[in-house]
N, C-alpha and C positions, 0 to 999 in steps of 0.2 A: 183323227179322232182317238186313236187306240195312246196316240203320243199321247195328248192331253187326259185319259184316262191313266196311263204312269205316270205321270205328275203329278195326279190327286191323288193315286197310291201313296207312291212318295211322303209326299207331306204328310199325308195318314199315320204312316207309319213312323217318318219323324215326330211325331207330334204326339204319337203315342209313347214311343219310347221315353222321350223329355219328360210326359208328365208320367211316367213309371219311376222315372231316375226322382222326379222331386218327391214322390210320395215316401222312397228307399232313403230319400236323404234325411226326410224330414223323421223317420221312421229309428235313423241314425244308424243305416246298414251302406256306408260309404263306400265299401269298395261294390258294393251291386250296383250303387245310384254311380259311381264312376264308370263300370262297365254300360251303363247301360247309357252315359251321355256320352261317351267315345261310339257306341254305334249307331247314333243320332246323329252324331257330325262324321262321321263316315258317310250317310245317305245325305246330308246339306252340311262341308267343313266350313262356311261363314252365319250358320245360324247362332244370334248371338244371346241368346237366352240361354241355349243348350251349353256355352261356350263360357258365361256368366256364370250358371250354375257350377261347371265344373271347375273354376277356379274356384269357387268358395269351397266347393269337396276338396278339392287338394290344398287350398287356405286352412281347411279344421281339420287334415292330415300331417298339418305342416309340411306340403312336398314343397319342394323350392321351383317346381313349375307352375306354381298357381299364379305369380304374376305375369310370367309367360300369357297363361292361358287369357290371364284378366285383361291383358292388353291387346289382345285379339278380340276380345267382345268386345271393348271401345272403339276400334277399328271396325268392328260389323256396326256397332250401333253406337255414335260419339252420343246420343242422348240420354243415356242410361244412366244416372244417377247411382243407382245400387253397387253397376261396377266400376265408379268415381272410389264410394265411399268403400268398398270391399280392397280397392288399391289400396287406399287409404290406409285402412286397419292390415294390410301386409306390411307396408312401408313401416308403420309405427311399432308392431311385433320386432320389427327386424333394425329398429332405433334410428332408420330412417325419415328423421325428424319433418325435415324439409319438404321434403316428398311426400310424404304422409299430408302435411299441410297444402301442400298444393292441389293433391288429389281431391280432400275431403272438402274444399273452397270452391273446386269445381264442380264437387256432387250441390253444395249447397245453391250453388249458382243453378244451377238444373230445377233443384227440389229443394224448395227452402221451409217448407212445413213439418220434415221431419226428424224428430228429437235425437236420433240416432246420431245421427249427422253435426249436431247441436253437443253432444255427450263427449262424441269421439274426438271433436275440435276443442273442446274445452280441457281434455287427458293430453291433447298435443302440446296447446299453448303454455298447461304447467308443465310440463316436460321441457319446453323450452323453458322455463323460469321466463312466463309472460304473464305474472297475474292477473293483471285489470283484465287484459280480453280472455283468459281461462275464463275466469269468474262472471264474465258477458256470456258467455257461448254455454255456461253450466244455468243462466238465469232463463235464458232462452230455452234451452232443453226443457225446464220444468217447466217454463211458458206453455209447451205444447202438452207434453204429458200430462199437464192440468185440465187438458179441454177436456168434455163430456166423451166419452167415449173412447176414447186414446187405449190402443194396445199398442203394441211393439210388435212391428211386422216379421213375420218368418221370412228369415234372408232366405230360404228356399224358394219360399210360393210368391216371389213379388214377381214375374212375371205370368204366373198362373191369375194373381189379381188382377194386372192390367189386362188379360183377356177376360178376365169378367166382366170390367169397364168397359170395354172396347164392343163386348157382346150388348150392355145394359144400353150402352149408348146406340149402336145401330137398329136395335127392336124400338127406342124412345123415338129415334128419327125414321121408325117406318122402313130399316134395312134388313134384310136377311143374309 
């Protein structure tokens, strides 16, 4: 029993950290939200939110370990969409054209609803000098960005929303 009581510490305490690190990031105090997701994967090194977020911290520091870091969160978790499309925009920062393109095809293959995605693909395809499809994947962005209610997701808190999803849904189906 006492084992399974440090477990749930644990995760506690992960969990507390991660969402301390998103609110620092989102806050734009980087080097606290980095310290504080390096000691969240200190207590779980394949948690891939903690792992997610802090590529994008060292992606908007520009360290050259964030794709490091980001391809370790695909590795925790190949369904993440966010850190498809967060390779993505390293890859094309750094005029890694190709890469960049295969990244953000694999986010959309994942998640095909969001405009980010749709934006980032359409700055690749002109960058190659691919009109036609730029100009598909820019028509599509504003496809989405037209719907009622459309914001532009905090590349921070997209895993803090899928636990709100994930909470809305098990209270819906009667889970605790």
């Amino acid at each position: 029993m006492d084992e399974y009581r440090l477990l749930q510490e644990r995760i506690s305490q992960t969990n507390s950290l991660f969402e301390s690190a998103v609110e620092r990031a989102q806050a734009g105090e980087l080097n606290r939200a980095e310290n504080l997701l390096k000691e969240a994967l200190q207590l779980a090194p394949q948690y891939a939110p903690a792992l997610r977020v802090l590529g994008v911290v060292l992606l908007n520091r520009a360290n050259t370990r964030a794709l490091e870091v980001l391809q370790q969160s695909i590795t925790a978790n190949p369904l993440n969409s966010e850190a498809y499309f967060n390779m993505a925009t390293a890859y094309f920062r750094s005029q890694k054209l190709s890469d960049a393109l295969d990244m953000v095809t694999r986010a959309v293959i994942i998640e095909e609803d969001d405009a980010r995605y749709y934006s980032l693909l359409s700055e690749i395809y002109s960058k190659m000098k691919r009109p036609t499809e730029a100009r598909a994947a820019a028509e599509r962005a504003s496809q989405l960005k037209s719907r009622p209610g459309y914001q532009t997701p905090d590349p921070y808190s997209a895993e803090m929303r899928r636990r709100a999803d994930s909470t809305t849904t098990k209270s819906i189906c009667g889970r605790s």
